[in-house]
NURO-161736 format. One line per field, with one value per atom (N, C-alpha, C): residue in three letters; atom name; x negated, y negated, z. Coordinates in nm, 4 decimals, m for minus. Each point is the difference from the previous one (the first is absolute). Layout:
BEGIN
residu	(Ala:...)
atome	(CA:...)
u	(X:...)
v	(Y:...)
w	(Z:...)
This chain:
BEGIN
residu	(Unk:Unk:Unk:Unk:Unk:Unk:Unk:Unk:Unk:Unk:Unk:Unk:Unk:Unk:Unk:Unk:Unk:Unk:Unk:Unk:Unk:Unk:Unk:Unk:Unk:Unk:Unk:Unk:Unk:Unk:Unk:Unk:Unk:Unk:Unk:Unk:Unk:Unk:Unk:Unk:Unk:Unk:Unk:Unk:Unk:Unk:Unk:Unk:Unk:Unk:Unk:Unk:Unk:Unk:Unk:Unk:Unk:Unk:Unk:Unk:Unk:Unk:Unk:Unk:Unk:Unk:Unk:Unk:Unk:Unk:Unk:Unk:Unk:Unk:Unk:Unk:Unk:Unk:Unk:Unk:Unk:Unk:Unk:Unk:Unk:Unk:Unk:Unk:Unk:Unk:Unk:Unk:Unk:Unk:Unk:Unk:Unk:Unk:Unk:Unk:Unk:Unk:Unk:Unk:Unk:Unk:Unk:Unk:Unk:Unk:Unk:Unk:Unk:Unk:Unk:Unk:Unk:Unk:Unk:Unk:Unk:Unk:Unk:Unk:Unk:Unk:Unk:Unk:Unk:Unk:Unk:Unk:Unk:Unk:Unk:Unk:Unk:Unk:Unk:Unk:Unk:Unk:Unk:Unk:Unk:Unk:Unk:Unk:Unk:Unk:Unk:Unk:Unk:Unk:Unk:Unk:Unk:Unk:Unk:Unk:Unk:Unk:Unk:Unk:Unk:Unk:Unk:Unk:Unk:Unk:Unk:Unk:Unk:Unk:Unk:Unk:Unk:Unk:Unk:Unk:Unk:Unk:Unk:Unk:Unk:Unk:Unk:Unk:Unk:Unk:Unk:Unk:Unk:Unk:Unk:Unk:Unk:Unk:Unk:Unk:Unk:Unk:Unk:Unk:Unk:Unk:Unk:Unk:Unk:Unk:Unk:Unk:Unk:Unk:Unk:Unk:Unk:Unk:Unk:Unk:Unk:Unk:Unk:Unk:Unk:Unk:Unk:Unk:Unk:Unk:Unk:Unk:Unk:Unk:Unk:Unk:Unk:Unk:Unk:Unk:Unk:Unk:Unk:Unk:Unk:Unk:Unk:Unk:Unk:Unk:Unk:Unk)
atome	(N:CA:C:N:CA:C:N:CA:C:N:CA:C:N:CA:C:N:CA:C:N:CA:C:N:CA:C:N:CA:C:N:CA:C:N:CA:C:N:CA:C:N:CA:C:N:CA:C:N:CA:C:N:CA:C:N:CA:C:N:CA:C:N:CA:C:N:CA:C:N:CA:C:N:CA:C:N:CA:C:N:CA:C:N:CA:C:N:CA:C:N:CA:C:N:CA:C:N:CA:C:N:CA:C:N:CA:C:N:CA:C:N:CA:C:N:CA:C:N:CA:C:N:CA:C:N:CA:C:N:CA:C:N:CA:C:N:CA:C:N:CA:C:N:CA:C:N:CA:C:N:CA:C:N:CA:C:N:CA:C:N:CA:C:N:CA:C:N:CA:C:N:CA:C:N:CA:C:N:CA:C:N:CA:C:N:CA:C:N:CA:C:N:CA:C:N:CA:C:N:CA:C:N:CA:C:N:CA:C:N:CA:C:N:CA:C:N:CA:C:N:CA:C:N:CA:C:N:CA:C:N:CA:C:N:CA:C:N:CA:C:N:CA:C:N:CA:C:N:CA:C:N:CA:C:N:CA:C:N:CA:C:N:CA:C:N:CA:C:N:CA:C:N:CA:C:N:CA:C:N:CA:C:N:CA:C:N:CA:C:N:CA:C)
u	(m0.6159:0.0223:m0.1303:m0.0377:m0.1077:0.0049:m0.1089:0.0272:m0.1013:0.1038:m0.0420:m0.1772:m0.0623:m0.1259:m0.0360:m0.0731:m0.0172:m0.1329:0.0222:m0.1395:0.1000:m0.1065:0.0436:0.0140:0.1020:0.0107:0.0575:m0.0267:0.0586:0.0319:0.0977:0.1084:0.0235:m0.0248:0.0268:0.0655:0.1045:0.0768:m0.0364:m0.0219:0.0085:0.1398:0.0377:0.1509:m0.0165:0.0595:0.0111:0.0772:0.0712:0.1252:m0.0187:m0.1208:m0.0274:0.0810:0.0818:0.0791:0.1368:0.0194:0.1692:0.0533:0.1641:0.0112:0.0930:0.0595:0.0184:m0.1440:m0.0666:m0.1119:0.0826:m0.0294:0.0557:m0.1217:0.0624:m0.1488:m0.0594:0.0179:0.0124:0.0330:m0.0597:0.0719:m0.0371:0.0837:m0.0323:m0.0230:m0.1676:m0.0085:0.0159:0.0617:m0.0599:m0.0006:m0.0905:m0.0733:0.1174:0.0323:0.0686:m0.0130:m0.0180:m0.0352:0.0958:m0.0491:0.0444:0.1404:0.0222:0.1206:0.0998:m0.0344:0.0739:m0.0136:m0.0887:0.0201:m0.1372:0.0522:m0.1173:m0.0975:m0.1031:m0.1167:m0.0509:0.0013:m0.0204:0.0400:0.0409:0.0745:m0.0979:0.0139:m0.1039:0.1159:m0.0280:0.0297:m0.1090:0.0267:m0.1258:0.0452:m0.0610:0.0658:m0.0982:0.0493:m0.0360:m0.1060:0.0119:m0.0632:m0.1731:m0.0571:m0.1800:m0.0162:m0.1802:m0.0354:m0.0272:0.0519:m0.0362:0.0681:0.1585:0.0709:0.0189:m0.0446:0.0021:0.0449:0.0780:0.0054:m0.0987:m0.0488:m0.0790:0.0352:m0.0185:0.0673:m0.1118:0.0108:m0.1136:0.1095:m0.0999:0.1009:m0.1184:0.0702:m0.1259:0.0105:0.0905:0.0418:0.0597:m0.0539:0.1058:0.1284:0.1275:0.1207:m0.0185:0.0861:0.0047:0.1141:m0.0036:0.1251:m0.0998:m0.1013:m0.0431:0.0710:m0.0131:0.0451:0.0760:0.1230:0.0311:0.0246:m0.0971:0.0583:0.1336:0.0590:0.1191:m0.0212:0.1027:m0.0234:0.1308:0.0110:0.1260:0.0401:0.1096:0.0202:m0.0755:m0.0422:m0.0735:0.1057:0.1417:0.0890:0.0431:m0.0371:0.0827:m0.0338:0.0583:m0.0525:m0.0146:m0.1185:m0.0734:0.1282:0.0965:0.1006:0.1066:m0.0246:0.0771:m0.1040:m0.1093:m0.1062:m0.0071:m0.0232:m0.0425:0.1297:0.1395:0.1436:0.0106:m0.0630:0.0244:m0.0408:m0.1239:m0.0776:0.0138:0.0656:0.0520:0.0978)
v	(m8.7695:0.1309:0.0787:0.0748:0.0642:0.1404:0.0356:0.1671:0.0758:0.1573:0.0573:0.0080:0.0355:0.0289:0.1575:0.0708:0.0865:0.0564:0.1436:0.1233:0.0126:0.1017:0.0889:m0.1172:0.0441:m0.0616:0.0868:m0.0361:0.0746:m0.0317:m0.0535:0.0154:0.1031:m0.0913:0.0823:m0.0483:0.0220:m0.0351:0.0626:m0.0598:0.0435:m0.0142:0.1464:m0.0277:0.0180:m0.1210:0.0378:m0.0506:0.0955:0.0619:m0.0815:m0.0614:m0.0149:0.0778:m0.0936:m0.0098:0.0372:0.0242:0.0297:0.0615:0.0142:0.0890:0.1376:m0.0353:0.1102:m0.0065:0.1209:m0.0352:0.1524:m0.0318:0.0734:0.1250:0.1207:0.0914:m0.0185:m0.0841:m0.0435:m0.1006:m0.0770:m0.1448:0.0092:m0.0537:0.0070:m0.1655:m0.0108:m0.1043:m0.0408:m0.1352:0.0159:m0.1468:0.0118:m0.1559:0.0104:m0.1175:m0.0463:m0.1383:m0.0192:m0.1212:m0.1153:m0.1099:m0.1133:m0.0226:0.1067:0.0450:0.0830:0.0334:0.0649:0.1733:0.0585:0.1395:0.0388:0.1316:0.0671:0.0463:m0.0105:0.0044:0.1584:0.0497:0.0946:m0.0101:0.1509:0.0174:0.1328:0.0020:0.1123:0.0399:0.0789:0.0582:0.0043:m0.0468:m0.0045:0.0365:0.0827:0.0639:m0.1132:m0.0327:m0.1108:0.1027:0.0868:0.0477:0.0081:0.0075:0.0334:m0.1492:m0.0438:m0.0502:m0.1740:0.0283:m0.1135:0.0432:m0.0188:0.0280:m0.1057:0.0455:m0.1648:0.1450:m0.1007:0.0496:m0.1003:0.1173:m0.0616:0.0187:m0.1613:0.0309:m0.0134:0.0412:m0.0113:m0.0726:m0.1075:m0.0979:0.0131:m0.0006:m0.0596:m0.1302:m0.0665:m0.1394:m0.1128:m0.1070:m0.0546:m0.0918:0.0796:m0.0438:m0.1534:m0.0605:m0.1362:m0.0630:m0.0748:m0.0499:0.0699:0.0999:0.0119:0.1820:m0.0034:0.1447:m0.0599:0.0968:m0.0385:0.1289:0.0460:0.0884:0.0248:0.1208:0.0548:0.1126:0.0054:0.0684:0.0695:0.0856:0.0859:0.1163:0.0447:0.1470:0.1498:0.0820:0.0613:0.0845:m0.0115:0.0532:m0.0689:m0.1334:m0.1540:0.0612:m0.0117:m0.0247:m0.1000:m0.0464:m0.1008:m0.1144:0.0169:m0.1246:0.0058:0.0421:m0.0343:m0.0939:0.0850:m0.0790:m0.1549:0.0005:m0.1419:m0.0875:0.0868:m0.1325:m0.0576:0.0656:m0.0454:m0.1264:m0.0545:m0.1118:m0.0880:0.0155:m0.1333:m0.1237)
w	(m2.2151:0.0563:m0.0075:0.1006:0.0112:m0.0166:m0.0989:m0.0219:0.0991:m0.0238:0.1323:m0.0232:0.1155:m0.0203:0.0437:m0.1071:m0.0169:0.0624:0.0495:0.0487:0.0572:0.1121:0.1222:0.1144:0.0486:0.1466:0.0467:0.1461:0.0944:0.1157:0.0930:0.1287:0.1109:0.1134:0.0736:0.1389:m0.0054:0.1102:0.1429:0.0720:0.1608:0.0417:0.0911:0.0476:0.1528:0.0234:0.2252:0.0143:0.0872:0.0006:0.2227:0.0436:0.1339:0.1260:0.0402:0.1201:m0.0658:m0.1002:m0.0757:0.0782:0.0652:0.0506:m0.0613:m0.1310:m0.0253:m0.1381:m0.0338:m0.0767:m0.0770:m0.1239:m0.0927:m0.0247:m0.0368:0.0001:m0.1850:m0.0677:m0.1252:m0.0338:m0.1301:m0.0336:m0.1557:m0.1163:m0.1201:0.0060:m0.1014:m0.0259:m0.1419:m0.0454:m0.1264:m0.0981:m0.0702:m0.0642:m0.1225:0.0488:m0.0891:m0.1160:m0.0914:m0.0932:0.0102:m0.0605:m0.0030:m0.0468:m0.1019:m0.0559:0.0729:0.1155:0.0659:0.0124:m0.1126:m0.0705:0.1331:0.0152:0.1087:m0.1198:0.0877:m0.0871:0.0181:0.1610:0.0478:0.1424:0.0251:0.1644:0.0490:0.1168:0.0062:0.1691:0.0752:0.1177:0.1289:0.0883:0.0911:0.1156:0.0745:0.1416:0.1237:0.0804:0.0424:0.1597:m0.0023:0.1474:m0.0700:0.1022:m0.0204:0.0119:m0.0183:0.0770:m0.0932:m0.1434:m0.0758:m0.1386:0.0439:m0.1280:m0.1053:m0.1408:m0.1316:m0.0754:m0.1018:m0.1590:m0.0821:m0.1261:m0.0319:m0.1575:m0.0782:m0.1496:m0.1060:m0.0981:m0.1121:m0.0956:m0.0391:m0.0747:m0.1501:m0.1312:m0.1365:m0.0091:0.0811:m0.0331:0.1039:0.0299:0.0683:m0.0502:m0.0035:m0.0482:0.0057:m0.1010:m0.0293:0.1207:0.0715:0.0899:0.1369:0.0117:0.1345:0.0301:0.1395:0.0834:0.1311:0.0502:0.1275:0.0364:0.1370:0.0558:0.0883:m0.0390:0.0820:0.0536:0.1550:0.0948:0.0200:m0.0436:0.0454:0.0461:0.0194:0.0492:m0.1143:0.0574:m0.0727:m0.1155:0.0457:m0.0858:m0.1170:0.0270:m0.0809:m0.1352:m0.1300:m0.1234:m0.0471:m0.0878:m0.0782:m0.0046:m0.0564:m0.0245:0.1038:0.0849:0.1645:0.0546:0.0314:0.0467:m0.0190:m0.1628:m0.0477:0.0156:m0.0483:0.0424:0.0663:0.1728:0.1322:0.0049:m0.1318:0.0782:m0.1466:m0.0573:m0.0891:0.0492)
């Protein structure tokens, strides 16, 4: 088993939203760990010209990151249930 590795890091998601046709004016993203537990969620309004969330991590969680894409209303453990 590999332990996490430690400093600053940092993430940054690009979101395109392209040709969607209904395009949401918002989307909550959020990194979730290997364990399932959100690591961090943030809110991102998807209009302008180069929308990302961007995360400051001290560590990269053991098991990795998977980003999630959801409604900007969803909460953290709606979000993450949907995709177990």
């Amino acid at each position: 088993m590999t332990t996490p590795r430690k400093g600053s890091y940092s993430l940054t998601v690009p979101i395109d939203v392209g040709t969607a046709k209904d395009t949401a004016a918002a989307v909550k993203i959020a990194l979730v760990d290997g364990g399932g537990r959100v690591v961090q969620s943030q809110i991102v309004k998807t209009a302008g010209k180069q929308p990302s969330a961007t995360f400051a991590l001290e560590e990269i969680p053991r098991g990795g990151l998977r980003v999630l894409v959801g409604p900007e209303n969803a909460d953290d453990d709606a979000n993450v249930g949907g995709c177990r």
